[in-house]
C-alpha positions as CSV (number, residue, x, y, z in Angstrom):
1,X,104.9,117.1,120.1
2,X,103.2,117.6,117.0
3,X,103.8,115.1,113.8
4,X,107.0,115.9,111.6
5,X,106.4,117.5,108.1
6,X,109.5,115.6,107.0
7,X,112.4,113.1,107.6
8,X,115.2,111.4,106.4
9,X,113.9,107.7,106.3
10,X,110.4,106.7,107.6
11,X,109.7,102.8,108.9
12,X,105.9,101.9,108.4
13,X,105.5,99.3,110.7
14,X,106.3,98.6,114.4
15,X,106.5,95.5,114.6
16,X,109.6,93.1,115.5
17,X,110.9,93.9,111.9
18,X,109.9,97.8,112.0
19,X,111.5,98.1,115.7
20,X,114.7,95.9,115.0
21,X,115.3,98.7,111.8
22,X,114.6,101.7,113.8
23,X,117.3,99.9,116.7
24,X,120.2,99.3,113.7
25,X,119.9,102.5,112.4
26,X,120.4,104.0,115.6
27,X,123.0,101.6,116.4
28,X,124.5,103.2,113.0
29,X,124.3,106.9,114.5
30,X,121.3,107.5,111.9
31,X,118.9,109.7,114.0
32,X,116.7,111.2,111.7
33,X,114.1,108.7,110.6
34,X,110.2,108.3,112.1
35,X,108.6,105.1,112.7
36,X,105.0,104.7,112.5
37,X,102.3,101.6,112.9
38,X,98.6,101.1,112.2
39,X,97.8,99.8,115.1
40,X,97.9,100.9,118.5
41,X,100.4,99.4,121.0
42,X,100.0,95.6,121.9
43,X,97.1,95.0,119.1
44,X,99.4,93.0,116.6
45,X,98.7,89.6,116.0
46,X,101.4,87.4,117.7
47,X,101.9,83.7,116.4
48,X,105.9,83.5,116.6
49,X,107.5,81.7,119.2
50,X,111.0,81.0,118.8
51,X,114.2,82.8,118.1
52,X,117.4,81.1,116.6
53,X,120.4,81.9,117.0
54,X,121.7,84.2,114.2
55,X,119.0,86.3,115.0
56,X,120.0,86.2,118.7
57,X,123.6,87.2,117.5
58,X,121.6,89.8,115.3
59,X,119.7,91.7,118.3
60,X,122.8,91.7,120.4
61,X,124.8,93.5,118.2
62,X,122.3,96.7,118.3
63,X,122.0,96.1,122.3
64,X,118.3,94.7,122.6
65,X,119.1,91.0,123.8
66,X,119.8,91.0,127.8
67,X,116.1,91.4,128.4
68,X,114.5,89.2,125.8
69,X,117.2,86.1,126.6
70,X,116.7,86.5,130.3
71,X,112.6,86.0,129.7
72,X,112.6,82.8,127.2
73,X,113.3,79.5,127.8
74,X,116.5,78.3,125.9
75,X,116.3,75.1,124.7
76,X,118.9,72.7,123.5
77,X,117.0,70.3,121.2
78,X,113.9,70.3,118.9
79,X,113.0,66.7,118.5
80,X,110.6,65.2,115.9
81,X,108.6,62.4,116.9
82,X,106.0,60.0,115.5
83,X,103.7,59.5,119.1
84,X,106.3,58.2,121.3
85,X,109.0,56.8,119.0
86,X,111.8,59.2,118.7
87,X,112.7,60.0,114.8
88,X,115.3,62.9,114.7
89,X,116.5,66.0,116.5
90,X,118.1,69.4,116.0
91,X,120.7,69.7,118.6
92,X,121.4,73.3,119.3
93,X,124.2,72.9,122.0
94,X,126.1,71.1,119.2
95,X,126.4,74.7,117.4
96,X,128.8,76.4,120.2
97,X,131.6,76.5,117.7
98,X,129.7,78.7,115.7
99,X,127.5,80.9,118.1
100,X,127.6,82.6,121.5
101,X,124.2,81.4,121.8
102,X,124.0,77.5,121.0
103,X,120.4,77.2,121.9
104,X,116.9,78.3,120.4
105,X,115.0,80.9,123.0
106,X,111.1,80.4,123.3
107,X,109.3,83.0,123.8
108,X,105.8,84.1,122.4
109,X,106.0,87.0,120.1
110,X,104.0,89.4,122.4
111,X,106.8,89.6,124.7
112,X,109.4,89.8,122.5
113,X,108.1,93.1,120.7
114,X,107.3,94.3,124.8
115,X,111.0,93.9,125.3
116,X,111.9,95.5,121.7
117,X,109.5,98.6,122.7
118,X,111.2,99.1,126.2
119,X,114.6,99.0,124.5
120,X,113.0,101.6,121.7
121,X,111.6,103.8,124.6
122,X,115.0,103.5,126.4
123,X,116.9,105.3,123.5
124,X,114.2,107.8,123.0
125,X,112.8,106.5,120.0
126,X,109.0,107.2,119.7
127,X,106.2,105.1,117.4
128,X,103.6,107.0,116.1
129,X,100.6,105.4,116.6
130,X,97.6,104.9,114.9
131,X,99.2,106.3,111.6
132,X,98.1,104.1,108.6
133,X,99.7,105.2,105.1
134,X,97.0,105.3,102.5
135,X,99.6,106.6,99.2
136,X,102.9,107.1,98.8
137,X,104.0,109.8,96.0
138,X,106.6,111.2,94.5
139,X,107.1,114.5,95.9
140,X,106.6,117.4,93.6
141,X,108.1,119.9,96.1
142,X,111.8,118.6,95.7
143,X,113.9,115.6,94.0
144,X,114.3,112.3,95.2
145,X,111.8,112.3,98.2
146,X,108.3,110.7,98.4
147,X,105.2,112.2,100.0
148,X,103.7,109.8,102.3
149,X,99.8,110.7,103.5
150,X,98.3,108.8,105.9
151,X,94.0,108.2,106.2
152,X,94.1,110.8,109.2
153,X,95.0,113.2,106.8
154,X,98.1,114.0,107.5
155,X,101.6,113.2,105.6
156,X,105.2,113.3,105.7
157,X,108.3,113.6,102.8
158,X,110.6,111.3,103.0
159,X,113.7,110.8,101.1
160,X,113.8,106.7,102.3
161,X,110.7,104.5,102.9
162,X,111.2,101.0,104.6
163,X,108.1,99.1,104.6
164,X,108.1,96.7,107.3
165,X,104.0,96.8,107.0
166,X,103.5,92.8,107.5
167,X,102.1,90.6,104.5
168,X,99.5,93.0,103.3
169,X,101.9,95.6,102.7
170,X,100.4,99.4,101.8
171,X,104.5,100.0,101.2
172,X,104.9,97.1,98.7
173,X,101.4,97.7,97.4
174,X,102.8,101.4,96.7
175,X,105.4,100.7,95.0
176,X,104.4,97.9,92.3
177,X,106.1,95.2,93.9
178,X,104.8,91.6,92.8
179,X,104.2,89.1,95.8
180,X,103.9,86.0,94.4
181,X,104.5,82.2,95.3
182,X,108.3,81.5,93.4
183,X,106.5,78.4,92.2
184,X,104.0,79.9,91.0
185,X,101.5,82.3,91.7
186,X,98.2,79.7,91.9
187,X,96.6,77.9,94.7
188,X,98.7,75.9,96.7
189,X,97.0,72.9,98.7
190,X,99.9,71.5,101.5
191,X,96.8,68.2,102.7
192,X,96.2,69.1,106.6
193,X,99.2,71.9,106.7
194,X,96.9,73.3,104.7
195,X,95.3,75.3,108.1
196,X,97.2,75.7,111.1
197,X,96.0,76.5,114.7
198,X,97.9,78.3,117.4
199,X,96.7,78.6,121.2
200,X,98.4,79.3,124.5
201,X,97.1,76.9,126.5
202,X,96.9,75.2,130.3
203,X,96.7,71.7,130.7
204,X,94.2,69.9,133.5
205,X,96.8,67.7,134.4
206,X,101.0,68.7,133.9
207,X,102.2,66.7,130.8
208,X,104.7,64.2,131.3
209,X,106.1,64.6,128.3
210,X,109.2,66.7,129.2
211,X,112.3,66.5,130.2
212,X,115.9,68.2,129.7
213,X,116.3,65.8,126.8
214,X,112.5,66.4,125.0
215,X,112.1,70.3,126.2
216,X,110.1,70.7,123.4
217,X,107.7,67.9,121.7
218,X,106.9,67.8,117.8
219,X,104.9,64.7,116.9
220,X,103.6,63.9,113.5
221,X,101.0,61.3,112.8
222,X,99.2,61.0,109.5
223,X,99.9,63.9,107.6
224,X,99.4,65.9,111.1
225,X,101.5,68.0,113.4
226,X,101.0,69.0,116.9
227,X,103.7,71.2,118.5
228,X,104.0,72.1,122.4
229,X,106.3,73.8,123.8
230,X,106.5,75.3,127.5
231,X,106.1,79.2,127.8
232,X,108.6,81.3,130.6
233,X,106.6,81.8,133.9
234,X,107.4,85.0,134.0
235,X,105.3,85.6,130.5
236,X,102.4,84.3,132.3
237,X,102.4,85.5,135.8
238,X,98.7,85.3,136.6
239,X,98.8,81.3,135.6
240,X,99.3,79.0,138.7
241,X,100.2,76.3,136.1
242,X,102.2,76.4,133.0
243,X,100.8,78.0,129.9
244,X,102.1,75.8,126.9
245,X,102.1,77.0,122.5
246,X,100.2,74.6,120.8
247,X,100.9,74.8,117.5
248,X,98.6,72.2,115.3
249,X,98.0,71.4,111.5
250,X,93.7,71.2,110.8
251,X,93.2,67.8,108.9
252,X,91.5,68.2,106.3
253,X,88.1,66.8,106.9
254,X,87.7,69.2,110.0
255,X,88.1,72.3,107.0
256,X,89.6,75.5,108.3
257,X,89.7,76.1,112.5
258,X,87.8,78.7,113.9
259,X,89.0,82.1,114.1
260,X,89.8,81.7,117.8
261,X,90.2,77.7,118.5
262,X,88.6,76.7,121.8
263,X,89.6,73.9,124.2
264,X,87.6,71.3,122.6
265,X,89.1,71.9,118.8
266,X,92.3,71.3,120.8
267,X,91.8,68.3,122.7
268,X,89.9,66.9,119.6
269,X,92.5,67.1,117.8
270,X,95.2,66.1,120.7
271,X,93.0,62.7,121.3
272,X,93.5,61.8,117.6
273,X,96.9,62.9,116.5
274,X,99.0,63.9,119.7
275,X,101.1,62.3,121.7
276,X,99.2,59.7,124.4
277,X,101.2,61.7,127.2
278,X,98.3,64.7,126.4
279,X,94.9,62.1,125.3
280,X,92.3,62.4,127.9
281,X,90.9,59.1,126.7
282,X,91.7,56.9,129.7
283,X,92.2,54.1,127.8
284,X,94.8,55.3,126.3
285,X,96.5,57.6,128.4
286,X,96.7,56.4,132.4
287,X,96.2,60.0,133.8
288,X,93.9,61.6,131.4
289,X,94.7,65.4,130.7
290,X,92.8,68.1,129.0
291,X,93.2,71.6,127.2
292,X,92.2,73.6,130.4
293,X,92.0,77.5,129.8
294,X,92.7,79.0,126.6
295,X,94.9,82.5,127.3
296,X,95.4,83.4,123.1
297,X,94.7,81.6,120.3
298,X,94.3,82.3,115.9
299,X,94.6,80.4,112.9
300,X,96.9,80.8,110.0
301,X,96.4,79.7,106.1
302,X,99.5,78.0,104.8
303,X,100.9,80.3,102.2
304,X,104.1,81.5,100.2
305,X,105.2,84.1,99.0
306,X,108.0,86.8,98.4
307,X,108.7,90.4,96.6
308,X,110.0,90.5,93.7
309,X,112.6,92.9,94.7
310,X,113.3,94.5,98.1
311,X,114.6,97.6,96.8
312,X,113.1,100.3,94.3
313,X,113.9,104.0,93.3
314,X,110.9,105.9,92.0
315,X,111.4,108.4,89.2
316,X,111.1,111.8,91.0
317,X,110.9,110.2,94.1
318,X,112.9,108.3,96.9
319,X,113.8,104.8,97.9
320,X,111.2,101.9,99.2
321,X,112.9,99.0,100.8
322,X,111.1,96.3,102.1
323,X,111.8,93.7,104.9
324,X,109.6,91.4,107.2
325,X,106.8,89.6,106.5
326,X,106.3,92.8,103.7
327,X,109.2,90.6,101.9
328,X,108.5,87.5,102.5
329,X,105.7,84.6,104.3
330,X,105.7,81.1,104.4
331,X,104.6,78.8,106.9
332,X,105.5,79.0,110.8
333,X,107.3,75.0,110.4
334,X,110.2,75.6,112.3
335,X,110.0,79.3,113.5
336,X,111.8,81.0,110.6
337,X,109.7,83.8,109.8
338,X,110.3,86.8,112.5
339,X,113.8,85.5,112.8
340,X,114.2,86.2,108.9
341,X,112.4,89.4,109.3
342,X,114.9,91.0,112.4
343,X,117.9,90.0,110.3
344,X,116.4,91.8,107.0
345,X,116.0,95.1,109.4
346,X,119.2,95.2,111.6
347,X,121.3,93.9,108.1
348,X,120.0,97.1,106.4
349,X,120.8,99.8,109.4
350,X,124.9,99.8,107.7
351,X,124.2,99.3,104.2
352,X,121.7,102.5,104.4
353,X,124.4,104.0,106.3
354,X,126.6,103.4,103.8
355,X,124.1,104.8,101.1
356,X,123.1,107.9,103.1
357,X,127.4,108.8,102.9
358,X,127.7,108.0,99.5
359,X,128.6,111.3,97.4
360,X,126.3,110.2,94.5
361,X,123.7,108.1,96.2
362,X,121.9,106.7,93.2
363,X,125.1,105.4,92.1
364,X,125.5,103.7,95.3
365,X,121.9,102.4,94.6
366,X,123.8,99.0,93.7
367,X,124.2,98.7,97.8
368,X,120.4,98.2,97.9
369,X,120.3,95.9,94.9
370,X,123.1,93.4,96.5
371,X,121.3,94.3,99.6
372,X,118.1,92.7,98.8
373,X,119.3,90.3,96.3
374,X,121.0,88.5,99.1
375,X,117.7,88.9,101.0
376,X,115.8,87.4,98.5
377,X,118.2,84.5,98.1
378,X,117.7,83.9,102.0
379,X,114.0,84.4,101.4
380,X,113.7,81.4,98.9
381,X,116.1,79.7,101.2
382,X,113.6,79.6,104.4
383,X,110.5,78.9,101.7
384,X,112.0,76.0,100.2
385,X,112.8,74.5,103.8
386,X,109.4,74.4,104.7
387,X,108.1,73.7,101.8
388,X,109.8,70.6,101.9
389,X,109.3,70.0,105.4
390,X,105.8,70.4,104.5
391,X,106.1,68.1,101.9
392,X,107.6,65.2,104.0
393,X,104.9,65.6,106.6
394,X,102.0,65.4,104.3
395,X,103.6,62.4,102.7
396,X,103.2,60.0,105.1
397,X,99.3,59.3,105.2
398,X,99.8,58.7,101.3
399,X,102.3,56.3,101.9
400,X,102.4,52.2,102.0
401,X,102.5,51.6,105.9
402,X,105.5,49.1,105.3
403,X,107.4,51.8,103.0
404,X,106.7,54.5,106.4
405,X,107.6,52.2,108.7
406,X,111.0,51.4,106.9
407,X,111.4,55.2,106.6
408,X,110.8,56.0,109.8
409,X,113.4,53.2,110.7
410,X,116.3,54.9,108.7
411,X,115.4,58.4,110.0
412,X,115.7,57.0,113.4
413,X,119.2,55.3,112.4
414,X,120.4,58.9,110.7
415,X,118.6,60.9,113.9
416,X,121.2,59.3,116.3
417,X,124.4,60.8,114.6
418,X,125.8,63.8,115.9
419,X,127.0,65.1,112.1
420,X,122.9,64.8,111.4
421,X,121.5,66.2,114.3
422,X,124.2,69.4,114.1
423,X,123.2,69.9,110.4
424,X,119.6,70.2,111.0
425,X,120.1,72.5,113.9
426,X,122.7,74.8,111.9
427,X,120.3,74.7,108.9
428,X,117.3,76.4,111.4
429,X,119.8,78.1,113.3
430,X,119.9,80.8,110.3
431,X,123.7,80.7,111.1
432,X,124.6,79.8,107.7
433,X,123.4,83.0,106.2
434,X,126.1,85.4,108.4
């Protein structure tokens, strides 16, 4: 099969944003649109590892859920501790009055866009791969169409272009979009959040951590966080033990993490900050452990930003739309960035529907602009949470020990009630939104 010449709406961008928009337009009966990535299959960088439950509700309703939920690990609670000393949770189960699925699913972002590719190659859709768009120009051959050439010299006119092309967008680049912090476009220093280090990691010894009421452990000490949080066996069949995400801020002194951590940058890092359950200092922990083999692992740079607009009509040419990480980035506190991203895709499949029907489209164009001003709005929603998540986490090595310890105190106090620990878990549920 040789490359199309043309189509209706072309998705740069195969990853879980790009594949969720090529599933919800389908789900809308929209058959004429291409999707095409840069990369070859299974070479996209994978930090994510948590899916909420809006987004859960959003995947079901364009048929690509039964896989992905019978991989992950559903958990009921995301705890926040300081060490030991329990400080507040979000309860998930506490959401059933809202959801079908009160529960946050782990699973690392590798297997998720597996699944989403089956369910893509299921319903016959094909990604074109390696096709990386170098311009995007009105075309001069007809009205309201873009011609979109790629560096292996080939192009292709399309009359809608979604860029779903990840934080460096050639899409948004394109089509004079501004990405810039909302408070402000400058430097932004967020103490040791500042770097973050992910890894999938063994353990010498199992952590004794767990248990069905702390499935998932999030300690902060000094301005520090360490998250760990048990993979699905099945997403690690080779691994006679458990694989676990670490998920770690860099303090500052130690400057930014390697671009592949190792064991020892973990455990370094464990024995100063973590939890005592995962210290292999033996006096401090009674059965030492130890980072043991390292299956993945990256760093991240803390940073913010979002489009200016999601939506654009060229003169002469077509429509750009953006969603994903081309839209928006922040930092990975909380999992909220490819859960944000699948929603912006699968909420556009019926308002594009809605726009291709439309007698006078560009007088329908006001679908897009309520479209993506609503996206935006949910955008600065998710920055400002972790930014001030952030913000409360760097705090405490800057504050009088008394004051922390009598703030700790009255989060414990307000981390027992049930109205507190089901308002936290709606807020990162993403259930407030739909």
């Amino acid at each position: 099969m040789s490359f199309p010449e043309r189509t209706t709406v072309l998705i740069v961008g195969a990853g879980p944003a790009g594949m969720a928009a090529a599933m919800s337009l389908h789900h809308q009966g929209i058959h004429d649109f291409v999707v095409v990535d840069a990369n070859y299959r299974g070479v996209n960088a994978s930090r994510a590892v948590i899916i909420h439950a809006a987004t859960l509700e959003a995947l079901n309703n364009v048929g690509c859920l039964d896989e992905i939920l019978a991989l992950g690990n559903k958990i009921d609670k995301l705890g926040l501790h300081d060490g030991s000393t329990y400080l507040l949770s979000a309860d998930f189960a506490l959401l059933d009055q809202y959801t079908k699925f009160p529960f946050a699913l782990i699973i690392p972002q590798a297997h998720t866009e597996i699944k989403m590719a089956e369910r893509l190659d299921n319903i016959g859709i094909k990604v074109w791969r390696p096709y990386k768009v170098v311009s995007v120009k009105p075309s001069q051959a007809e009205d309201e169409s873009f011609d979109v050439h790629f560096e292996s010299g080939e192009s292709i006119r399309a009359k809608y272009v979604i860029g779903a092309d990840g934080a460096h967008s050639v899409i948004r680049n394109e089509a004079g979009i501004a990405f810039e912090d909302p408070d402000g476009n400058v430097k932004h220093e967020y103490g040791n959040l500042t770097h973050m280090a992910f890894g999938d990691v063994t353990f010498t010894t199992p952590p004794r951590l767990f248990s069905p009421e702390k499935p998932v452990s999030l300690t902060i000490s000094g301005g520090n966080m360490l998250l760990v949080a048990p993979l699905p066996a099945a997403t690690f069949p080779d691994s006679p033990t458990t694989v676990y995400r670490l998920s770690t801020s860099v303090p500052v002194e130690v400057g930014s993490a390697p671009p592949n951590p190792g064991a020892d940058f973990f455990q370094s890092f464990i024995d100063r900050h973590g939890p005592p359950e995962l210290s292999s200092d033996p006096a401090i922990n009674p059965i030492p452990s130890r980072v043991d083999k390292i299956y993945a692992s990256s760093r991240y740079r803390t940073r913010s930003a979002v489009a200016e607009r999601y939506f654009v009509r060229k003169p002469g040419g077509g429509v750009i739309l953006l969603i994903g990480d081309a839209a928006h980035i922040h930092s990975p506190f909380a999992g909220q960035g490819m859960s944000l991203g699948i929603r912006d895709a699968i909420g556009l499949g019926p308002i594009l529907k809605a726009h291709m029907e439309s007698a006078e489209p560009q007088t329908s164009d006001q679908l897009f602009e309520d479209w993506g001003a609503n996206r935006y709005k949910r955008a600065i929603a998710v920055i400002g949470l972790t930014k001030n998540a952030m913000g409360i986490l760097n705090a405490q090595h800057k504050m009088w020990p008394p004051l922390l310890k009598l703030a700790f105190a009255v989060l414990r106090f307000f981390g027992h009630l049930t109205s507190v620990r089901r308002a936290v878990a709606y807020k990162l549920s993403g259930l407030a939104e739909v």
